[in-house]
N, C-alpha and C positions, 0 to 999 in steps of 0.2 A: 504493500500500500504506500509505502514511504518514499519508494522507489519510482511508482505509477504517478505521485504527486511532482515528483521532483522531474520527472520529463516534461508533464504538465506544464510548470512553471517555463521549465527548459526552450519548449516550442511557442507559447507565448509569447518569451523575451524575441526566441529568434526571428518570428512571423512579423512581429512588431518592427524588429530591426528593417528588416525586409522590406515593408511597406512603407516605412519612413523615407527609406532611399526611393523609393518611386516616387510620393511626392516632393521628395526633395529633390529630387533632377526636373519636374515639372516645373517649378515654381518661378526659376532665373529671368523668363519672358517678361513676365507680370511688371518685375523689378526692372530689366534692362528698358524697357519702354520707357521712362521717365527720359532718360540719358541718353538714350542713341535716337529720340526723334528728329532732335533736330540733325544728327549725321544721316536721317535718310533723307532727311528733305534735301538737303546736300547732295547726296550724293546720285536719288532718283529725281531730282526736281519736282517733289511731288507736295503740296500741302495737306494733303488729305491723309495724314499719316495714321490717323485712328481707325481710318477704314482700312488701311495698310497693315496694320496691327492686329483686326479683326478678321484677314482675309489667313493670315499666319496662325493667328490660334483655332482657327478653323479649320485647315489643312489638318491639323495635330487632332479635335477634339471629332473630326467626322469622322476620322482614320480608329478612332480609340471606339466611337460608338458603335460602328458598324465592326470593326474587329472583333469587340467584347461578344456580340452573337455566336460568333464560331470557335471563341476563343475558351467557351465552359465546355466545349463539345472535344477540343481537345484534350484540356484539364483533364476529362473524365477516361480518356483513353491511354493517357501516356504516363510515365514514374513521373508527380509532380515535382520530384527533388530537380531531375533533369530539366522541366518543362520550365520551372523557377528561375535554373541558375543559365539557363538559354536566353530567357528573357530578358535578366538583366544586366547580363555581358551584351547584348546588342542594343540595350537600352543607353547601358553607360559610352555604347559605341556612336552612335546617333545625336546623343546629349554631347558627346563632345566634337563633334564634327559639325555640328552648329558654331561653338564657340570657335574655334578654327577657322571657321569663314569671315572672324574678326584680323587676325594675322595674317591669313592668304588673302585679302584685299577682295573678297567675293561680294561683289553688290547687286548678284542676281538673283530677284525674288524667285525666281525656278528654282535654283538651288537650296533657298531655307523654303520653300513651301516643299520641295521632295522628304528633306531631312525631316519635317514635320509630320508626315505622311507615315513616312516610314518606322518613327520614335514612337507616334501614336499606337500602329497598330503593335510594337513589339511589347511596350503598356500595358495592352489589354491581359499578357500573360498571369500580370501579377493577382489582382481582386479575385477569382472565380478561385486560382491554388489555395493561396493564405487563408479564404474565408472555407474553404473545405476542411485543411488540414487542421484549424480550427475550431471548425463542426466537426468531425471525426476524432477530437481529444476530449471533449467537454458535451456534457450533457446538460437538458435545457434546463434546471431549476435554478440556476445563477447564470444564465448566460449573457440576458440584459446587464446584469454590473460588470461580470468578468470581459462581455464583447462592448463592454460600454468605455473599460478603462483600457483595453486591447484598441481599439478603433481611433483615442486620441493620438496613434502614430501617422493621421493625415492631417491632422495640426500641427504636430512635431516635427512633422517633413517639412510643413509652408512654411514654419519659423525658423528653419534650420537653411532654408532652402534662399528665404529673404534674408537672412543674416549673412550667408557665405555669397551669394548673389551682389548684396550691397556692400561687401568690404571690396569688389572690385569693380564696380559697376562705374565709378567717374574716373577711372585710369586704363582700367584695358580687360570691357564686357566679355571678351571673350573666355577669360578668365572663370568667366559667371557661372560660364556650361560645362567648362571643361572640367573644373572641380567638382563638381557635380555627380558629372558623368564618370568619373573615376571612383566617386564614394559609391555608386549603385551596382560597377564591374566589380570592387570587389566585394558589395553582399554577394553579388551571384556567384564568387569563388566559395565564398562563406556557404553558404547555400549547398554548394556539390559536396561539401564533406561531413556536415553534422546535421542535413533537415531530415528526419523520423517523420513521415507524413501522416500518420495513421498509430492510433493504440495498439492495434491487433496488425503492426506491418505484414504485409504479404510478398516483398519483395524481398530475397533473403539476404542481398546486403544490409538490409533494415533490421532484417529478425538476428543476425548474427552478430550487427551493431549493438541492441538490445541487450543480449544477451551475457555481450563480455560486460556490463555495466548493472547488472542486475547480481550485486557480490553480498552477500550474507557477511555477519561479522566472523562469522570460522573462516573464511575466506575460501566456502566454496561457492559455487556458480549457481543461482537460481534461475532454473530453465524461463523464459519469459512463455506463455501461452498465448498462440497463436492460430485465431481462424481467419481460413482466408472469405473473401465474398465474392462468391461465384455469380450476382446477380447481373443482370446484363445492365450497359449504359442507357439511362433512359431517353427517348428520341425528343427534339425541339417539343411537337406539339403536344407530347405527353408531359413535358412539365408546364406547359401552359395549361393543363388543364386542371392542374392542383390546386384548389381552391385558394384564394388571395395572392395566387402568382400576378395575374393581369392587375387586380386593381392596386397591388402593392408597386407593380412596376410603373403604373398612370402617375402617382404619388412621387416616385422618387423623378420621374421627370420632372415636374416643376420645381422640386426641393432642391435639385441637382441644377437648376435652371439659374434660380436667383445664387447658389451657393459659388457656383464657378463662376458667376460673372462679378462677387466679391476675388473671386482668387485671383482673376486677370485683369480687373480694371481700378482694385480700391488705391491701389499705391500711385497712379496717374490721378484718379479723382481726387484724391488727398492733396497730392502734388499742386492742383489745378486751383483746387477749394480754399484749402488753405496756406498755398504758397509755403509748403515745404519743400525741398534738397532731395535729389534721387533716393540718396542714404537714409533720411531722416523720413521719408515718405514710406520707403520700406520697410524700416522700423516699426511704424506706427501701425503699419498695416499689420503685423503680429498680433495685434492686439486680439482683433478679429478672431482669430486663430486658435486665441489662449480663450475665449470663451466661448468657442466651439467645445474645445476639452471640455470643461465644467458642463457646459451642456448636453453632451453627449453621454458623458456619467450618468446626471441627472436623470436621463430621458431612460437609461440603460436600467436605473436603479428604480424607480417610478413605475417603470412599465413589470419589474420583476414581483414589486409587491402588490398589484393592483390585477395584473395577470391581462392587462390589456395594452399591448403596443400601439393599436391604432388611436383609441383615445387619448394615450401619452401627446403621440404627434402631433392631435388634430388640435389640444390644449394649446398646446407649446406655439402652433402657428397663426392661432386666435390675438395670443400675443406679440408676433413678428411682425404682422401689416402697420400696426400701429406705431411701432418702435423703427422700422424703416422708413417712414413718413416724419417722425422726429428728428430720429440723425440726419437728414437730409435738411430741416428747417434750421435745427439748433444742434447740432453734432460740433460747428467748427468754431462758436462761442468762445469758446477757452479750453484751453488743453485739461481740463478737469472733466469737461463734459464731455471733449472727443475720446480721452480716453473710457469713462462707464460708458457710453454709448453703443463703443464697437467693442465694449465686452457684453455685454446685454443683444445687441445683435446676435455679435456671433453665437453667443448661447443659443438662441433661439432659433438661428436657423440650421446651422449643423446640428440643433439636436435630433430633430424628426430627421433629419438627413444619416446621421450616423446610424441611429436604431435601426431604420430599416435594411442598412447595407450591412449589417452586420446579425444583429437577435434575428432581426423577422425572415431574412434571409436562410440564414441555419434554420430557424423553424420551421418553413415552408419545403427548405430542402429534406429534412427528417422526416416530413409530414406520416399520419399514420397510413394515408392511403397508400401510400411506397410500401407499405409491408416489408421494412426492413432493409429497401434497397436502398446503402449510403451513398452510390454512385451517381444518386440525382444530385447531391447537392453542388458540385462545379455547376452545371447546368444551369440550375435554379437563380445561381449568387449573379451568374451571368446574363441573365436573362432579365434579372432584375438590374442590376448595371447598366446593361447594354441601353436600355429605354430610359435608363436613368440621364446616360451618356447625350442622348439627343437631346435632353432640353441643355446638357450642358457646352454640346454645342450652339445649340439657337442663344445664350443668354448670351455668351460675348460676345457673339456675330452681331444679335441686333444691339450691345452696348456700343459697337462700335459705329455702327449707323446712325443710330440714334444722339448719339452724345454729343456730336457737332451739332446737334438744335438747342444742347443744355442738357444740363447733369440731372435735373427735375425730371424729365420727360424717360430719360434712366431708371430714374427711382419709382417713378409711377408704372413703367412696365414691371417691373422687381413687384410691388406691390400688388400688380393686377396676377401677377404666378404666383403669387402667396397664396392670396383668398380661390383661385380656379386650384390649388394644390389642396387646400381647404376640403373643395366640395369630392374629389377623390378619395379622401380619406374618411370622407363620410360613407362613401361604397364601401371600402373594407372595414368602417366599421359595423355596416349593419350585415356584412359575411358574415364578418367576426362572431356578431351576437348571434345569427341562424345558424350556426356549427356549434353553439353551445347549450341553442335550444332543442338540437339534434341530439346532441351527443346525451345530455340529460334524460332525452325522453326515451 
């Protein structure tokens, strides 16, 4: 038991790590935009740099949406230890072949819309493994607090990501990527040696890794027990059909909607709003990030003692429309209110965001109608992502469109996918409650 806790902890830490490096190699755009507008207006002759901006993290977020679809379908097929650490050796390859196009003198939008393209979908590897190998260690009666305090490694990434991004960001961005992209190559070396992707491993480097670690105190060997699961991979439209797959996935597109278009545009709108420094703009943009954490907790720990994930969400975003119409009025006041503002934010929208990419996601992939079969859950984590993914492309494409009329017209789109995310969450919640009227009677 001591032993089974202690891997527990073990792939946690490591899953964690993992994730962190994926969004910490995303994040360097968000940040170099402040600082290199004005060298593309230079160097393309173009003013319209924000739609410039939006055409680039577009390339990145359509590549990641539409990859995530086929990307749980592999997960479910392949050793994810191998599937992990492929990913993010050609993730940290991509991330730093962008920053490089700073020192080789490339100011061809072909070229970073390719590398975008390309980074995105190798992206998609990481979400559908980690949130498996995670579902496959932990069972659901703590799994909102344990996948709640697990999941703040995609705040840990944007803060780690806008910190290393903004100590090189006014001297030489290309720095921004390449560091980056070197911290993510080597999780994925990290990765090929100690990820145990499963309790009961069925791979037998996995079972014979187990094994030399499983030492009694007489110092001999406690065999580990090992079943394998012979049940087949379930197809696309069979995990659509598992009750609150679709309307959990309708949900995480708007929540995914307004949340990435804080990832990619708050350090320019900051910049803009209240005339902060590339650095300093970056910075503050953490903040956002750090109250996602606490949010996500919250939402992870709420939903565990209440036994309701969708009602968690749909509270939490009752309070986000209002609180995003504030920061936008009075957020840049004084640095007292910008800072609660975009902790309170972030709280509130990464909460519903993190719960479902994480608890509801394992739950739906466990579901009892699977009779057992774990190999839905890549599937599931992706499927819900993937649709997650499309609003997270539409939210910077139209921030970037939009934001040349004013930052307001920004924040009212933000506000109009809160309350449409709202009435989504009101379908899974009245699922939620007829599978329990079910299940009761």
């Amino acid at each position: 038991q001591i032993a089974r806790q202690r891997y527990r902890g073990f792939i946690l830490l490591l899953t964690f790590l993992f994730y962190t490096a994926y969004h910490l190699s995303r994040k360097p755009i968000s940040i170099v935009k402040v600082s290199v507008r004005l060298q593309v207006w230079r160097c393309w002759m173009l003013d319209n740099y924000q739609a410039l901006f939006g055409v680039l993290d577009n390339c990145f977020l359509v590549a990641y949406a539409i990859g995530m679809f086929f990307s749980g379908i592999f997960g479910e097929r392949l050793p994810l230890r191998y599937y992990l650490s492929a990913g993010m050796l050609l993730s940290g390859l991509f991330t730093a072949l962008f920053g490089l196009g700073f020192y080789w003198n490339i100011h061809s939008l072909g070229y970073y819309g390719f590398i975008q393209v390309m980074n995105g979908l190798m992206q998609t590897t990481g979400w559908p493994a980690v949130v498996a190998c995670v579902g496959n260690w932990f069972g659901k009666g703590r799994r909102g607090f344990i996948m709640g305090v697990w999941n703040s490694h995609t705040s840990v990434g944007n803060i780690l990501g806008s910190l290393i991004a903004g100590a090189f960001v006014s001297s030489a961005w290309g720095m921004s990527f390449i560091v980056p992209g070197l911290i993510i190559a080597s999780t994925g070396i990290l990765c090929f040696f100690f990820l145990i992707e499963s309790e009961s491993p069925s791979f037998s480097d996995q079972e014979s890794a187990a094994n030399d670690t499983h030492m009694q105190s007489n110092g001999d060997i406690e065999p580990a027990q090992t079943t394998e699961d012979h049940s087949e991979a379930i197809s696309f439209c069979g995990a659509l059909r598992i009750p609150g797959v679709v309307e959990f996935s309708l949900c995480l597109l708007f929540a995914k909607l307004v949340s990435y278009t804080f990832l990619y545009w708050l350090p320019l709108y900051i910049s803009n709003v209240a005339h902060f420094e590339a650095k300093e703009a970056g910075d503050m943009s953490t903040l956002f990030d750090v109250g996602g954490i606490v949010g996500g907790i919250m939402a992870g720990v709420v939903s565990d003692y209440t036994g309701g994930r969708a009602t968690t969400c749909w509270v939490m975003l009752i309070a986000a429309a209002p609180m995003l119409f504030l920061y936008n009025s009075i957020g840049q006041r004084s640095l007292g209110t910008t800072i609660g503002m975009l902790l309170l934010c972030g709280g509130l929208v990464n909460g519903p965001y993190a719960l479902i990419t994480t608890a509801v996601s394992a739950d739906l992939g466990t579901h009892e109608t699977l009779r057992g079969n774990s190999r839905a859950l890549s599937t599931v984590a992706a499927i819900i992502d993937g649709t997650g993914s499309i609003g997270a492309a539409l939210g910077p494409l139209l921030a970037g469109l939009i934001s040349p009329t004013g930052w307001n017209n920004v924040f009212y789109m933000l506000i109009s996918a809160d309350i449409t995310c709202r009435k989504s969450y009101r379908a899974a919640l009245y699922g939620q409650k007829k599978q329990l009227k079910l299940k009761a009677g």
